[in-house]
C-alpha positions as CSV (number, residue, x, y, z in Angstrom):
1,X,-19.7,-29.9,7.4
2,X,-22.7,-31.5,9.4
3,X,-23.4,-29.4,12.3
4,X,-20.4,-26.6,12.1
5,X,-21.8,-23.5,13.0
6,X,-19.7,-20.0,12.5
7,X,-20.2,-16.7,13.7
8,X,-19.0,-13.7,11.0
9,X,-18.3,-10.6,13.0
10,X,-19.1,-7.6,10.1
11,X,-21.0,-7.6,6.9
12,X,-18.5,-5.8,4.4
13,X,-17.4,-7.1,1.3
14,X,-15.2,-9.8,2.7
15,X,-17.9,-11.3,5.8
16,X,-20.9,-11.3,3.2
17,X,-18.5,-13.4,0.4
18,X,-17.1,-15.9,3.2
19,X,-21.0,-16.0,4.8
20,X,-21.9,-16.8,0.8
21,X,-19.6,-19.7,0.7
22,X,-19.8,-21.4,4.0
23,X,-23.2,-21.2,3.4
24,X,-23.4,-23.2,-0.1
25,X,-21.4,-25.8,2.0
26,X,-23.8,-26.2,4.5
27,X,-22.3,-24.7,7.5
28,X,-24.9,-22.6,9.7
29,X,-23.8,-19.2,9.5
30,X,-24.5,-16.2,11.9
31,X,-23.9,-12.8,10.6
32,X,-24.3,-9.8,13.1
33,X,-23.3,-6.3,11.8
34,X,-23.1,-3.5,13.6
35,X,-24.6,-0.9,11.3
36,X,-28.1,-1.2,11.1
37,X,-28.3,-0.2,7.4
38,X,-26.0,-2.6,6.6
39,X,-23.9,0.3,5.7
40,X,-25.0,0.8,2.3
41,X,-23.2,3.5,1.3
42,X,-20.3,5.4,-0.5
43,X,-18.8,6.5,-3.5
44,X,-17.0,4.5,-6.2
45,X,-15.0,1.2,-5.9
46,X,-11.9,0.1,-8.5
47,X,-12.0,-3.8,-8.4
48,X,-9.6,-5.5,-10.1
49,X,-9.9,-9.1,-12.1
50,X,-8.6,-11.4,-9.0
51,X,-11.6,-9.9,-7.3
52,X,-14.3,-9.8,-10.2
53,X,-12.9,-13.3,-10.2
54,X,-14.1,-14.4,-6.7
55,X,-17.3,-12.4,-7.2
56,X,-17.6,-14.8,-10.2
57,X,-17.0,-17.8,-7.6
58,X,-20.0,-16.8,-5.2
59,X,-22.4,-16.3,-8.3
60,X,-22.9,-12.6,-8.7
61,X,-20.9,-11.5,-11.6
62,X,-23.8,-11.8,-13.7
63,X,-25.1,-8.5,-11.5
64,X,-21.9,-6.9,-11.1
65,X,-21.2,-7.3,-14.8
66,X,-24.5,-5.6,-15.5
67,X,-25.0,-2.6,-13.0
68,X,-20.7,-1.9,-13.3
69,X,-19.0,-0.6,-16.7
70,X,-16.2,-2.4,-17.3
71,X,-12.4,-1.8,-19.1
72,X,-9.0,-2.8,-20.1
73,X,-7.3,0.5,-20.1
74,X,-5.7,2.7,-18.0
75,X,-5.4,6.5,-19.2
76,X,-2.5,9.1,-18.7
77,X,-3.0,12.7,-18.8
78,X,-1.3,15.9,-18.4
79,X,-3.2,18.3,-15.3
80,X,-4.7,20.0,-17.9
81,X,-5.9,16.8,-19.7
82,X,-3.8,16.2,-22.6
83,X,-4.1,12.5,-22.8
84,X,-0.2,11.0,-22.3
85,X,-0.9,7.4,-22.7
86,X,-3.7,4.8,-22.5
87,X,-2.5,1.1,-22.3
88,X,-3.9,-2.6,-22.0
89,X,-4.0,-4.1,-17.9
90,X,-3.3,-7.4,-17.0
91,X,-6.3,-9.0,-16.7
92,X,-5.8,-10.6,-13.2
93,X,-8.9,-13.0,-13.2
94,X,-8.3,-14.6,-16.6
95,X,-9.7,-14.0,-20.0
96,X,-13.0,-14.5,-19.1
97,X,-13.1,-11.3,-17.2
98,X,-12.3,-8.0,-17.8
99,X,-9.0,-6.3,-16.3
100,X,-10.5,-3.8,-14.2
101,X,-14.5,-2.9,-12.7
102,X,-15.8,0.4,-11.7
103,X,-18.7,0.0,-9.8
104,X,-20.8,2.4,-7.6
105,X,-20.1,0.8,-3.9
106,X,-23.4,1.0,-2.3
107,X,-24.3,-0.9,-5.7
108,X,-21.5,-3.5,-4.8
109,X,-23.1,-3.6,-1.3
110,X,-26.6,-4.5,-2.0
111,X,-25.5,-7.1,-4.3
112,X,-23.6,-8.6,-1.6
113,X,-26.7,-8.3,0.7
114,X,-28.8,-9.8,-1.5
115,X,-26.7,-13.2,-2.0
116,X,-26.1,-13.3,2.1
117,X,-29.5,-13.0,2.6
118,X,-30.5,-15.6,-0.4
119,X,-27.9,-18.2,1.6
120,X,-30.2,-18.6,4.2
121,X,-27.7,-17.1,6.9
122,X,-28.5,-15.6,10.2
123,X,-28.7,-11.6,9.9
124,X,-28.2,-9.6,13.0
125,X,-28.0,-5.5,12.0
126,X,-27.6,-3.5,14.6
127,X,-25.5,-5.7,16.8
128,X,-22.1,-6.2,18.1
129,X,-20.5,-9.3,19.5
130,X,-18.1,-9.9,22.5
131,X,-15.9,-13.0,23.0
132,X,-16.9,-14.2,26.4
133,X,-14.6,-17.5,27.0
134,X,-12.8,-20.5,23.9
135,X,-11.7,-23.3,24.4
136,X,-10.3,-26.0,22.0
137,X,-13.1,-26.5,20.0
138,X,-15.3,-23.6,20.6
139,X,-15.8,-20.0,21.7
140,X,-18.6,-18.3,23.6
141,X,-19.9,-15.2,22.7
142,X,-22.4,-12.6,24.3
143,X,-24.3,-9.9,21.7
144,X,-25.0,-6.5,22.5
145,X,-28.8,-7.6,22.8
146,X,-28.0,-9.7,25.7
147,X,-28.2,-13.2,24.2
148,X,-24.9,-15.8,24.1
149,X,-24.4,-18.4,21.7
150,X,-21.8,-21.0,20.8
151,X,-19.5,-21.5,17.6
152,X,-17.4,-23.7,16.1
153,X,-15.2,-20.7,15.0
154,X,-15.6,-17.0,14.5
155,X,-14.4,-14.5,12.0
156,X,-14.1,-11.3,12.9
157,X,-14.3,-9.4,9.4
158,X,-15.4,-5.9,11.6
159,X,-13.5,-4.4,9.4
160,X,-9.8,-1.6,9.9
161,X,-10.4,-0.4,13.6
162,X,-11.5,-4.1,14.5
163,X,-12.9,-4.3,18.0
164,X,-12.6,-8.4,17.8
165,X,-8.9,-8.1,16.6
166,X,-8.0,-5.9,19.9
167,X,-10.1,-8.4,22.7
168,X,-8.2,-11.5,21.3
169,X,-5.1,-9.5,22.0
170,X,-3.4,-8.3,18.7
171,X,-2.5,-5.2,19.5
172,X,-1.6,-3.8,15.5
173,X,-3.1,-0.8,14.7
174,X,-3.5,1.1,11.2
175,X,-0.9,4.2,10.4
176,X,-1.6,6.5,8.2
177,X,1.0,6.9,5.1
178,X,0.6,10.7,4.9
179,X,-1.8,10.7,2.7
180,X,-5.8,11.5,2.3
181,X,-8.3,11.5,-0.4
182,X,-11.2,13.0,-1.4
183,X,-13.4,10.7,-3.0
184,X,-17.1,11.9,-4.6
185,X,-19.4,9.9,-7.2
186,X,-20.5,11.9,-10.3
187,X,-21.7,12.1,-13.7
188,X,-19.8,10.6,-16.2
189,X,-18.3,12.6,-19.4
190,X,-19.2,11.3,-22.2
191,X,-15.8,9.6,-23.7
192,X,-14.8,8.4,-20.4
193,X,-14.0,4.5,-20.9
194,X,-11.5,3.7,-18.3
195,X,-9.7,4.9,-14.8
196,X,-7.5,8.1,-16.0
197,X,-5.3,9.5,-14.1
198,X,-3.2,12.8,-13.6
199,X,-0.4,13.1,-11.3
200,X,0.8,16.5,-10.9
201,X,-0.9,19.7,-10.3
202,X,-2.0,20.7,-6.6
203,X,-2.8,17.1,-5.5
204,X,-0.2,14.1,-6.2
205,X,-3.1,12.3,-7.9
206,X,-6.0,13.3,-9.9
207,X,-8.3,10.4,-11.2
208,X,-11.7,9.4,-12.2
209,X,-13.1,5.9,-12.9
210,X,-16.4,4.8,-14.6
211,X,-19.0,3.0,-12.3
212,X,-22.0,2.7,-15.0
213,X,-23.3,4.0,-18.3
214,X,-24.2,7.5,-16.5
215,X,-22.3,7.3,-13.5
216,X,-18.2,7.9,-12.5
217,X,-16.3,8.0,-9.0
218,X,-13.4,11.1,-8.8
219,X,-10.8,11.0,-6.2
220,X,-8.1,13.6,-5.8
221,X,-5.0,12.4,-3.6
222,X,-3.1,15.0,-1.7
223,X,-1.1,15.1,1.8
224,X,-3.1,14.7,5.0
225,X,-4.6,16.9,6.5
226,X,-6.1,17.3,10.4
227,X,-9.5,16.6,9.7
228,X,-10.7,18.7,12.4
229,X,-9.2,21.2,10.2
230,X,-12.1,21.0,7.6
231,X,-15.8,21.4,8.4
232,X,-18.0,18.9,6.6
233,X,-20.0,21.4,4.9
234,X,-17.0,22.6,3.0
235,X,-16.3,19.5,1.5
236,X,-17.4,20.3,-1.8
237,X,-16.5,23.4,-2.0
238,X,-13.1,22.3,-0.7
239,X,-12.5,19.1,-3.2
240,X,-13.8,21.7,-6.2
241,X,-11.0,24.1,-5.0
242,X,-8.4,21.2,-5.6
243,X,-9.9,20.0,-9.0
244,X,-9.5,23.6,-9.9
245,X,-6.0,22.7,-11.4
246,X,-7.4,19.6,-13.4
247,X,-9.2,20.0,-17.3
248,X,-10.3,17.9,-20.1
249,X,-13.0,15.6,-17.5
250,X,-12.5,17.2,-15.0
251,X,-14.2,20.6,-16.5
252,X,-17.3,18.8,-16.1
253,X,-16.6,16.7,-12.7
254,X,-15.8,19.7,-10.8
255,X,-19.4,21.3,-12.2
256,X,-21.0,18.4,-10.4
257,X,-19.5,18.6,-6.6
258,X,-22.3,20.4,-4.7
259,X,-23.3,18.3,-2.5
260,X,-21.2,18.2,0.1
261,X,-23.0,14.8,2.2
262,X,-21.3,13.0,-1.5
263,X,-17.8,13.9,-0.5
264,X,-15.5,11.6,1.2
265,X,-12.4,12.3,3.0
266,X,-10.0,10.1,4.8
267,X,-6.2,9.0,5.3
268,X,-4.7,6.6,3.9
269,X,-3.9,3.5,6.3
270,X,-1.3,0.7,6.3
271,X,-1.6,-1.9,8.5
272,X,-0.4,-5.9,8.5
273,X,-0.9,-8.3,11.2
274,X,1.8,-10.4,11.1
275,X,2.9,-14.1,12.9
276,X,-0.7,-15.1,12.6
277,X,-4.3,-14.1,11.7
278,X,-6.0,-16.3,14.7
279,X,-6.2,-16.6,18.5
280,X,-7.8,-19.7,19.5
281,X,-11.2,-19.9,17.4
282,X,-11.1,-16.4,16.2
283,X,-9.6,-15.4,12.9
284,X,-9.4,-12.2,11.2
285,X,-10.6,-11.9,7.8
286,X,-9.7,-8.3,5.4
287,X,-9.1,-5.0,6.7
288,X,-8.9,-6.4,10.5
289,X,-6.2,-8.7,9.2
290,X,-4.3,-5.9,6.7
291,X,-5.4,-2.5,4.9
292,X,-3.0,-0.4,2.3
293,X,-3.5,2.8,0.5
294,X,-5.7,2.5,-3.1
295,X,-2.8,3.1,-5.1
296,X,-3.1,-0.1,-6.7
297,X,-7.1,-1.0,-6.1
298,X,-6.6,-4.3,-4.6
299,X,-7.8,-3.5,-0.6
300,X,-10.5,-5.2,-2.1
301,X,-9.4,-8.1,-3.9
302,X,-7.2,-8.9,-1.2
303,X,-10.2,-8.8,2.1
304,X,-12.1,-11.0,-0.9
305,X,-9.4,-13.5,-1.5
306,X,-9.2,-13.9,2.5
307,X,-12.4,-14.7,2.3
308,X,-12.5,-17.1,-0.3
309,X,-9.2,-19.0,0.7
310,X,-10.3,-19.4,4.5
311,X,-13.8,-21.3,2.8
312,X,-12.2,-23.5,0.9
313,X,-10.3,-24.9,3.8
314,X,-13.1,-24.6,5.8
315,X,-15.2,-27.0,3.8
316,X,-12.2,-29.2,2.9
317,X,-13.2,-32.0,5.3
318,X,-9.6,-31.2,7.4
319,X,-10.9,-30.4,11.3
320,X,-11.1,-26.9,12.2
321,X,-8.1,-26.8,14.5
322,X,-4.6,-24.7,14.8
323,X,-3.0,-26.5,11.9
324,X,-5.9,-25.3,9.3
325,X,-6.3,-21.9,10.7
326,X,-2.0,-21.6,10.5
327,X,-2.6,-23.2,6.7
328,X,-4.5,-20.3,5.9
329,X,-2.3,-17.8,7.0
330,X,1.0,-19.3,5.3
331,X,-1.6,-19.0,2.3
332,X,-2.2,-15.2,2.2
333,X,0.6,-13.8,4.2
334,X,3.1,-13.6,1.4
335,X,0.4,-12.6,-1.1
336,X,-0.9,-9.5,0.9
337,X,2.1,-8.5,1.8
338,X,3.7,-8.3,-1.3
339,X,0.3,-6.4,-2.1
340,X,0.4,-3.7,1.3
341,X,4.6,-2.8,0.5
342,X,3.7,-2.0,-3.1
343,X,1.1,-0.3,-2.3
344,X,2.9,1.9,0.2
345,X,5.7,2.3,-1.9
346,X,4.0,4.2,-5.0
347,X,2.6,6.9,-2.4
348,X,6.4,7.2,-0.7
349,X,7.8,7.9,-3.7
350,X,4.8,10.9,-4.5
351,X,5.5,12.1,-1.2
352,X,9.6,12.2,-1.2
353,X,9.1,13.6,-4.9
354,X,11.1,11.3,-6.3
355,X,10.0,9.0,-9.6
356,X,10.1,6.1,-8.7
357,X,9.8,2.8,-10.5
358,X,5.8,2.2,-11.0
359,X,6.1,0.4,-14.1
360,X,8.7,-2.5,-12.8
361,X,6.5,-2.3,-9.3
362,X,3.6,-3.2,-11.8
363,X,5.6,-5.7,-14.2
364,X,6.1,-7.7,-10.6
365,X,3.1,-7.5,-8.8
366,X,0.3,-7.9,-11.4
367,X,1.5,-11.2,-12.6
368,X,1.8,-13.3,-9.1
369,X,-2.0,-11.7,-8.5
370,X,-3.2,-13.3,-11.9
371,X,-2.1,-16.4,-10.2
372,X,-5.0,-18.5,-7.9
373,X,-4.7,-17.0,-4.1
């Protein structure tokens, strides 16, 4: 790895863990992101055990593990919180790790931060990055301050609206599903051990997760709206109104919205770039490569196991050509989008009103993603 150099376009979750690994293998690494605060913010994250498991990989479960609460369960209630069910997940990283992580996100962030800037990477905030001219072995790039350099490869990780996946000429866009959520971090209820969720009521999903001893993130899923529709500052006031039709937690979660800078709204997005993830010596990584709704909290997971598969062939010794960057397509392709159609498919049937099979979905997904990426 003597002397490759790489240029990651985005510091989300899946450029800082593929900065993280090239890095322990020696590769200089150039990180320039666009935001910059290094966009440190947000609610509340889900991550599942194939992702706590690459976290593990790049050395920061330790942190995770401490500042996230962690379960095994998923809850079932009624709207107005008569518990239905709770039952065991598959734990998708293994026994060593739990089956599912809440975690506050800007928390997830500066971890992240932390072990890019510990690698000894190349941090550019505030900057964007243009591909000037590649050739075979290289590709030319000019940054927003108006410096060029040279890299072995880049990786444009910049995220769903990707600026890098349009000028290499990929022309796939996101689409929303129908669906939008409102997302807001809170206190959490005392009894409140694992994601519950409620589907019924005025939204087609009401849920909460734990992020912390104190803390939990509350999402309530209904169809999309024009967001020009709905001033900012009635955000709170507007995601209360919903949780209106939702007890037991819920009671105390709904107290909490006030503030209405802590409310997120947005569409849910599918997207899948498919053929190839690459164009010359640019390759996507994550959400520039493939988004789905959160329906089954692996957006994550998946832009993580991108990043991890694309380092270890990387730093395999092969030459960084067409055939490796192919190789790590044929890799994730299936994967993802066995991951992005399942996704999709729990919304469809909550917006055709129809049951739907979640459980077999579940019975046939969870297992493959227990398997190594």
């Amino acid at each position: 790895m003597e002397g490759k150099r790489a240029l990651v376009i985005g510091g989300g979750t899946s450029g800082n863990v593929l900065t993280v690994l090239l890095r322990r293998s020696g590769i200089d690494v150039d990180l320039v992101e666009v935001k910059e605060d290094w966009n440190v913010r947000g609610s509340g994250i889900t991550l599942q055990g194939n992702a706590l498991r690459v976290l593990r990989e790049i050395g920061v479960w330790d942190e995770v593990r401490e500042h996230g609460f962690g379960f095994d369960a998923l809850g079932l209630t009624t709207p107005d919180g008569t518990v239905l069910h709770v039952g065991d997940v598959l734990r998708t990283g293994g026994d060593g790790l739990p089956a599912t992580l809440g975690m506050q996100r800007p928390v997830l962030q500066r971890i992240l931060v932390d072990a890019v800037r510990a690698s000894g990477a190349n941090i550019r905030l505030g900057t964007t990055a243009e591909i000037l001219t590649q050739d075979d072995t290289s590709a030319t790039v000019r940054f927003s301050d108006g410096t060029e350099g040279s890299y072995d490869l880049v990786v444009a990780a910049d995220g769903l609206h990707s600026a890098t996946r349009a000028a290499i000429g990929i022309d796939v866009k996101p689409e929303p599903t129908g669906m939008a959520i409102w997302r807001v971090p809170a206190p959490r209820p005392a009894g409140v051990e694992c994601s519950v969720l409620s589907h019924g009521g005025p939204c087609y999903i009401a849920g909460y997760t734990p992020t912390s001893e104190d803390t939990v993130y509350a999402y309530l899923v209904e169809a999309g709206r024009d967001r020009a529709t709905i001033p900012p500052e009635s955000y709170a006031q507007e995601m209360r109104r919903l949780a209106e039709g939702y007890g037991g937690a819920w009671d105390e979660i709904r107290d909490s919205i006030t503030d209405p800078a802590q409310v997120n709204y947005t569409w849910f997005d599918r997207m899948l770039v498919e053929g190839s993830w690459h164009r010359g010596r640019v390759v996507l990584v994550g959400d520039a490569a493939h988004c789905c709704p959160p329906t089954l909290a692996q957006g994550a997971a998946m832009a993580m196991e991108d990043a991890w598969v694309l380092s270890q062939l990387l730093t395999s010794g092969s030459a960084w050509d067409e055939k490796l960057l192919t190789r790590y397509y044929e890799r994730r392709i299936d994967r993802v989008r066995m991951v992005v159609e399942a996704s999709v498919q729990i919304g469809q049937w909550q917006l055709d009103g129809v049951p739907g099979d979640v459980p077999g979905l579940l019975d046939a997904t969870m297992p493959v993603l227990k398997e190594l990426p």
